[in-house]
C-alpha positions as CSV (number, residue, x, y, z in Angstrom):
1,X,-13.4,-7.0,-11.1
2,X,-9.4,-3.9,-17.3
3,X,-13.0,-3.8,-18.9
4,X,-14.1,-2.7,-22.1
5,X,-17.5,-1.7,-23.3
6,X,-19.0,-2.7,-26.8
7,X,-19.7,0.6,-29.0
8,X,-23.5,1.5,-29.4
9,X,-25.0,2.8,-32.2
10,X,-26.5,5.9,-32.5
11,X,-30.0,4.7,-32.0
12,X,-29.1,3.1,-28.6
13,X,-27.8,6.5,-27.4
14,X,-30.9,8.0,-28.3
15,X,-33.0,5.7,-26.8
16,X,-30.5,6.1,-23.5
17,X,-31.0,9.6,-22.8
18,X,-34.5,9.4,-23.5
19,X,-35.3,6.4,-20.8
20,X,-32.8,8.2,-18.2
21,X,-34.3,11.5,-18.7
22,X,-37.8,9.5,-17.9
23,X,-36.3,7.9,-15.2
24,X,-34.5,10.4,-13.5
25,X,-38.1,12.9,-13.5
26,X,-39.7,9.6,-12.0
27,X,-37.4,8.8,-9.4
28,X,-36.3,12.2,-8.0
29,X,-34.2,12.3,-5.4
30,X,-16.0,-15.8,-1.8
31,X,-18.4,-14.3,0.3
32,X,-20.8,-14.1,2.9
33,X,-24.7,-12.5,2.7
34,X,-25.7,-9.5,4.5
35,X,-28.2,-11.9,6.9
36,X,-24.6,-12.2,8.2
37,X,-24.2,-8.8,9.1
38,X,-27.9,-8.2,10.2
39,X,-27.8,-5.0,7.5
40,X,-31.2,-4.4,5.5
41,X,-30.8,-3.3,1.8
42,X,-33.5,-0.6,1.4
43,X,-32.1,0.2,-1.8
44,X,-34.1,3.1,-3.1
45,X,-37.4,2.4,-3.4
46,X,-39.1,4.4,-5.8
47,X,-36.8,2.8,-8.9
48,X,-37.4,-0.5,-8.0
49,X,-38.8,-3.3,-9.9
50,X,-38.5,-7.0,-9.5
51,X,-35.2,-8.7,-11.0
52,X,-37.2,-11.6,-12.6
53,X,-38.7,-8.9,-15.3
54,X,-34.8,-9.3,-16.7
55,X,-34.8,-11.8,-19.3
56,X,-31.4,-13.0,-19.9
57,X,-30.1,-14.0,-23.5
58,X,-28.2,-17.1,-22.4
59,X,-27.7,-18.6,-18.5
60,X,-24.4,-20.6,-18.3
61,X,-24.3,-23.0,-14.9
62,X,-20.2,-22.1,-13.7
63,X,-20.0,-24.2,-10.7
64,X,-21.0,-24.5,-7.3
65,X,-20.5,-20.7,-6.7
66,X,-19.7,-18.5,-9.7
67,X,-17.7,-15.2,-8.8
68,X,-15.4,-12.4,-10.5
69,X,-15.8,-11.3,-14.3
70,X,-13.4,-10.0,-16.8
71,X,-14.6,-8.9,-20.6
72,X,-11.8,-9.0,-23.1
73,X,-12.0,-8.1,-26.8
74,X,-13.5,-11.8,-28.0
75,X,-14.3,-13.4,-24.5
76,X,-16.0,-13.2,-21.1
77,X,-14.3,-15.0,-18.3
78,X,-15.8,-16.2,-14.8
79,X,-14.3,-17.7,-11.5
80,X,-15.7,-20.6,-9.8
81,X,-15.2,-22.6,-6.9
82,X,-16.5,-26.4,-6.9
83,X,-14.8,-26.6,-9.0
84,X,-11.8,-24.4,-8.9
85,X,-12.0,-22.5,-12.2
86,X,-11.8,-20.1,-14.9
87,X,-14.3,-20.5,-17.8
88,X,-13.9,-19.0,-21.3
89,X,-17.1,-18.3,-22.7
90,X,-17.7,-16.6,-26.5
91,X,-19.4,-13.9,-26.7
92,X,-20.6,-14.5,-29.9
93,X,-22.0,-18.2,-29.9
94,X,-22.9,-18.1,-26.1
95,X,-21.0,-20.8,-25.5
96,X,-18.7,-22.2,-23.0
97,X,-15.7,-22.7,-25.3
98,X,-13.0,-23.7,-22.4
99,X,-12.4,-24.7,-18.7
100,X,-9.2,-24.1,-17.0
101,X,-9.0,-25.5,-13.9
102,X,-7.1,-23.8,-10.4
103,X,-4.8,-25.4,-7.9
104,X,-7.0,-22.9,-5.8
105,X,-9.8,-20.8,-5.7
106,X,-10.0,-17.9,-7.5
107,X,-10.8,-15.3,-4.9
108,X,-9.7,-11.9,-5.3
109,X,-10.8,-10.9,-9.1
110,X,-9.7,-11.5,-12.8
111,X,-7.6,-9.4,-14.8
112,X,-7.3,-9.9,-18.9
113,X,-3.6,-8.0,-19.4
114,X,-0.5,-9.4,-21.9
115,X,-2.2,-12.1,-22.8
116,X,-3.4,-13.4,-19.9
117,X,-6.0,-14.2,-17.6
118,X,-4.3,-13.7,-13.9
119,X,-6.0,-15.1,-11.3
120,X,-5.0,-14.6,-7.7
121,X,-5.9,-17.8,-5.8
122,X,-6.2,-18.8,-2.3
123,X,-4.5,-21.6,-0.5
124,X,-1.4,-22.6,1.3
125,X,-0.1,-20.2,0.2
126,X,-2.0,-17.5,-1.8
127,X,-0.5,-17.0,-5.3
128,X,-1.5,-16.3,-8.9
129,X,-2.2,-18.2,-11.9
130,X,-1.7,-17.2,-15.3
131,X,-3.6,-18.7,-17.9
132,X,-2.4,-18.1,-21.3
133,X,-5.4,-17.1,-23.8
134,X,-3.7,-18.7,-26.6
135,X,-3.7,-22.2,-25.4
136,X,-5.9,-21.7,-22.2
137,X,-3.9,-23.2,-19.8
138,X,-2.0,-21.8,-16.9
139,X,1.5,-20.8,-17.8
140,X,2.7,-20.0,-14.6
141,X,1.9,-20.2,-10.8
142,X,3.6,-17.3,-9.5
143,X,4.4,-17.3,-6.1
144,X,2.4,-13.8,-5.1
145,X,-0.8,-13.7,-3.5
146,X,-4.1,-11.5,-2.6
147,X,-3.9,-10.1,0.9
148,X,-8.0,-12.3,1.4
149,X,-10.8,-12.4,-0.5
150,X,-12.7,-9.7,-1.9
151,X,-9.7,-8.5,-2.9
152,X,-8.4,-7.3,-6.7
153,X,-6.0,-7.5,-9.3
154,X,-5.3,-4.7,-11.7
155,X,-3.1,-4.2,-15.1
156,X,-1.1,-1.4,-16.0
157,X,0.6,-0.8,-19.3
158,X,3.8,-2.4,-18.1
159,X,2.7,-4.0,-15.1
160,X,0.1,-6.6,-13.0
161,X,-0.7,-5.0,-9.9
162,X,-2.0,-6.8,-6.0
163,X,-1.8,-6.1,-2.4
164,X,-0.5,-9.3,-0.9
165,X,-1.0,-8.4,2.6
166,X,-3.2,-6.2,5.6
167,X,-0.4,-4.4,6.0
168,X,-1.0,-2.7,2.8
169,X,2.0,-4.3,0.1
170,X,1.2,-2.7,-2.8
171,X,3.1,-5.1,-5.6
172,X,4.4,-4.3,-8.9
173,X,4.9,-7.3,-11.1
174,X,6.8,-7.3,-14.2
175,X,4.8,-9.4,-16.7
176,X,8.4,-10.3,-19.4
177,X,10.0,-12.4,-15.6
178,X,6.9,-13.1,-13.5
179,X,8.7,-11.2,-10.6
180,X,8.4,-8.4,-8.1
181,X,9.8,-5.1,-9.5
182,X,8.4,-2.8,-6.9
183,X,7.0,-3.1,-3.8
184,X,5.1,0.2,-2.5
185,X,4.0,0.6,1.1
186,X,-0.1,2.1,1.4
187,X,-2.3,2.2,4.0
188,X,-2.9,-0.7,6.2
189,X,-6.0,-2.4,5.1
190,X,-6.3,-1.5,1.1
191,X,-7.3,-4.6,-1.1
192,X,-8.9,-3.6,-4.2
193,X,-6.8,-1.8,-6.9
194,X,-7.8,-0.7,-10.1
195,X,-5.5,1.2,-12.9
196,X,-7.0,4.4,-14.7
197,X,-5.7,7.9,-15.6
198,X,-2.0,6.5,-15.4
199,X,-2.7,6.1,-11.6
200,X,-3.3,2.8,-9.8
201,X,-6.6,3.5,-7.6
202,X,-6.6,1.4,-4.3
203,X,-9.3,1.2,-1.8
204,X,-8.6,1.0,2.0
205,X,-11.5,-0.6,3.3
206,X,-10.8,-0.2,7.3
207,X,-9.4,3.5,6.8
208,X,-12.2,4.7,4.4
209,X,-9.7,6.0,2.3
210,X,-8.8,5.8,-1.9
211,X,-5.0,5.7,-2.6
212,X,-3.3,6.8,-6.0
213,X,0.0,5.7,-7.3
214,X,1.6,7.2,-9.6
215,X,1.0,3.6,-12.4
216,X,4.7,5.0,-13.8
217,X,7.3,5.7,-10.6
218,X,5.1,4.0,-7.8
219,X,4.8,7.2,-5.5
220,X,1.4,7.9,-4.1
221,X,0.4,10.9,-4.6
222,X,-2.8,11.0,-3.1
223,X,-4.9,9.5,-0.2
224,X,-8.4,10.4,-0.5
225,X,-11.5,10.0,2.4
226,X,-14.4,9.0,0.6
227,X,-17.7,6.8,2.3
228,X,-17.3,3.7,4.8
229,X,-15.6,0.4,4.5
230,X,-14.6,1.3,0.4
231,X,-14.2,-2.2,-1.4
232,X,-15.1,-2.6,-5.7
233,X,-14.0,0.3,-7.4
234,X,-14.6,1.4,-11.2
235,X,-13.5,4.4,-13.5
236,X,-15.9,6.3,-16.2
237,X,-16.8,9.4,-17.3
238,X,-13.2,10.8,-15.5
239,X,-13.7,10.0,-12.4
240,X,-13.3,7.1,-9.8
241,X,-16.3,5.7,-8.3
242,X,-15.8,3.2,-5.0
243,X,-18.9,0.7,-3.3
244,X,-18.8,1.6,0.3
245,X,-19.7,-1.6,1.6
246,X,-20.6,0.2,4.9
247,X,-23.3,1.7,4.0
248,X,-24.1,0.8,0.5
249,X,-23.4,4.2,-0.9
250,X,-21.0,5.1,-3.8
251,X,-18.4,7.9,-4.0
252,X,-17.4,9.6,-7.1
253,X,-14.2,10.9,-6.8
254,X,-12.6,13.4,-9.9
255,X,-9.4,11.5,-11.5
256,X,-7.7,14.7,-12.3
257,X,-8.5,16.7,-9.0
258,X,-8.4,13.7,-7.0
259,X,-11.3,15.1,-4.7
260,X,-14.9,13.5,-4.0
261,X,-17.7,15.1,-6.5
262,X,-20.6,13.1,-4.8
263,X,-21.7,10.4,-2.7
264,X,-24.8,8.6,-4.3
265,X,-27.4,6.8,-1.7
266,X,-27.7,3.7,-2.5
267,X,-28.8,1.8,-0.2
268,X,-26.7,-1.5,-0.8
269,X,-24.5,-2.0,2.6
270,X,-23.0,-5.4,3.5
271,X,-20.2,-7.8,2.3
272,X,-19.9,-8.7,-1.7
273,X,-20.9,-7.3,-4.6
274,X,-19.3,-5.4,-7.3
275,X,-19.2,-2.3,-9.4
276,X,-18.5,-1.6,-13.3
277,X,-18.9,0.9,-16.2
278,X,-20.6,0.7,-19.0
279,X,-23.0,2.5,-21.7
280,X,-22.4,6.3,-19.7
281,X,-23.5,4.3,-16.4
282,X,-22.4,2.4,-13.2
283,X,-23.7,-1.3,-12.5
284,X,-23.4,-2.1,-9.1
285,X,-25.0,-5.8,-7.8
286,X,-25.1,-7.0,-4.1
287,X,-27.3,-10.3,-2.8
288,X,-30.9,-9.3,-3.0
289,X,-30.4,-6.2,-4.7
290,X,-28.8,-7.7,-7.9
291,X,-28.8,-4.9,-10.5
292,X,-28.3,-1.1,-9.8
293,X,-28.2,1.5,-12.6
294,X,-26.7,5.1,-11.8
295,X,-26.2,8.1,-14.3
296,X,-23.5,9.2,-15.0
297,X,-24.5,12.3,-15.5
298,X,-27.2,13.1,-13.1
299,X,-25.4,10.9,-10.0
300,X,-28.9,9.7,-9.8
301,X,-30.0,5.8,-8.7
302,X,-32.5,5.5,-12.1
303,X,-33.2,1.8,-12.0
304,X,-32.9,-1.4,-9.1
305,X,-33.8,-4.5,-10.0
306,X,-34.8,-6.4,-6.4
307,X,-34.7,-10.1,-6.0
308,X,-32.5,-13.3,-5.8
309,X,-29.0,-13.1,-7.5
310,X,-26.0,-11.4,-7.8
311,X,-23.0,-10.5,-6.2
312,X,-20.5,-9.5,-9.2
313,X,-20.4,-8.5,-12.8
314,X,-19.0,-6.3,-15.8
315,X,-20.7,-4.8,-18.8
316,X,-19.5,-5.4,-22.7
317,X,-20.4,-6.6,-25.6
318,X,-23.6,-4.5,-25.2
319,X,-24.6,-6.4,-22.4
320,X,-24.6,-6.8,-18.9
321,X,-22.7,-9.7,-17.2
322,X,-24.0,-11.1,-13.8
323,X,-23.4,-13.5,-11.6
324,X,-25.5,-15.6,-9.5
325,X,-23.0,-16.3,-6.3
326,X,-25.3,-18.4,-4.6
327,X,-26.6,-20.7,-7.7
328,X,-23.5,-20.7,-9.3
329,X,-24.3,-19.2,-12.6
330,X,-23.4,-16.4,-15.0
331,X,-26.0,-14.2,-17.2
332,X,-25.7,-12.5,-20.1
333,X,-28.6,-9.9,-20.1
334,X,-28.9,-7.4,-23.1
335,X,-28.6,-3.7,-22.6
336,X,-31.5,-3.2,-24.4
337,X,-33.6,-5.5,-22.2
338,X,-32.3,-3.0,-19.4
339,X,-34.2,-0.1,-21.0
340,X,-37.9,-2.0,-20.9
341,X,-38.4,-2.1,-17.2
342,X,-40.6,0.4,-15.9
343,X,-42.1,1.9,-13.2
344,X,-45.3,1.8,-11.9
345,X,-46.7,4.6,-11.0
């Protein structure tokens, strides 16, 4: 759940590498909850501080469940169910500046690409809606949908990418016709693709495996083992990093050598959540564990921020993007309110 992160000035870099170096000497070493799968999220416990010390710059109510965030160059955009929506909000004013509603809900990510919103939706039958930033209203229902929830969506420079089945149909879509171009059998199981490095990145959540396709002739070219039951995926700093859902760890996986770096302890297992890039770091959020901060450099866990919330998000515009699944709401919390937590000793 393309992103793009704000620039930072040279203060806020500063101020970066001083709180991580801190941190890092401190610390050392649609969807369901994880009461469903009777999983405990330790997380790690030494970084952990309580998620109501964040204080959000502005709290926007979505809907009855608020899911799946994309960041564009002048806009955040956010899923809902009850109602069945996409929501425009400025990043500027903080304000809720459009509603678009779905003949579905959205339910397998957002993607901003050719200037659109697409939004796979599910129904009878699945398919995607495109939602056309200059007027804000769907364009097009194409008949193409996500293989379930937690699924994904991704753009490449010429193309809108989804796997529309178990089976592992990896789609190519042609963004001039609306239609299939290619078609590109992966392994069974992969949901969640994301595009980087000229490669389309799929996770195969029952093999425990990361696919690559070439993003230009569609071969793969690479299938990769990295930790259990892979799902959200991100890219930064070169390299790939995947949420293993199966044990909440995450796997770091070199885009140019296509092999696993590290595996970072988490300690996030279970359904939901999500994972982005942004400011040198990865954001991961799960229920009960809604904010995660790993270095980029160090592969270390530096912050967790325990408590009610979360479940997906993105970073831009200098900030961090949450949601609240469960409450239904979206919240925009500064990066610099990120760097005031501390730790008791």
């Amino acid at each position: 759940m393309s992103r793009k992160s704000a620039g930072r000035s040279g203060l806020v870099k500063t101020s970066l590498f001083l709180f991580l170096v801190m941190l890092s000497a401190q610390a050392g070493t649609a969807q369901s909850s994880a009461v469903d799968w009777n999983i405990a999220r330790p997380g790690v416990a030494e970084v952990q501080v309580p998620f109501a010390t964040l204080k959000p710059e502005a709290t926007f109510k979505i809907g009855e469940n608020a899911d799946w965030v994309e960041i564009t160059d002048d806009a955040v955009w956010v899923a809902s169910s009850n109602p069945a929506s996409v929501h425009r909000i400025d990043f500027r004013s903080n304000k809720e500046i459009a509603v678009v509603p779905m003949p579905g809900d959205p339910c397998a990510g957002l993607v901003f690409a050719f200037g659109s919103l697409w939004t796979p939706l599910c129904g009878k039958p699945n398919s995607i809606a495109r939602v056309d930033a200059a007027t804000n209203r769907i364009s097009a229902i194409l008949p193409i949908g996500p293989a379930g929830g937690e699924g994904g969506i991704t753009a490449s420079r010429d193309s809108v990418w989804i796997v529309t089945d178990k089976a592992g149909s990896l789609v190519r879509i042609d963004p001039a016709t609306n239609k299939v171009r290619q078609t590109i059998p992966i392994t069974p199981g992969s949901y969640n693709p994301w595009f980087s490095e000229n490669t389309v990145w799929i996770t195969g959540t029952t093999s425990n495996l990361l696919t690559a396709v070439n993003a230009t002739t569609g071969e793969v070219v690479a299938t990769i083992p990295v930790g259990p039951k892979p799902r959200f995926l991100t890219a930064g700093q070169g390299s790939i990093w995947t949420l293993n859902q199966g044990d909440g760890s995450v796997t770091r996986v070199d885009a140019q050598s296509k092999k696993v770096t590290t595996t970072v302890k988490v300690g996030i297992p279970g359904p939901g959540g999500d994972i982005a890039w942004g400011a040198d770091l990865v954001w991961a959020t799960v229920f009960g564990v809604p904010l995660t901060v790993i270095d980029g450099r160090s592969n270390k866990v530096v912050r967790q921020w325990v408590g009610l919330g979360g479940d997906s998000l993105r970073f831009g515009h200098d900030s961090v993007w949450l949601t609240d699944y469960k409450r239904g709401t979206l919240s925009r919390i500064p990066y610099g309110e990120t760097l005031k937590s501390k730790i008791s000793p």
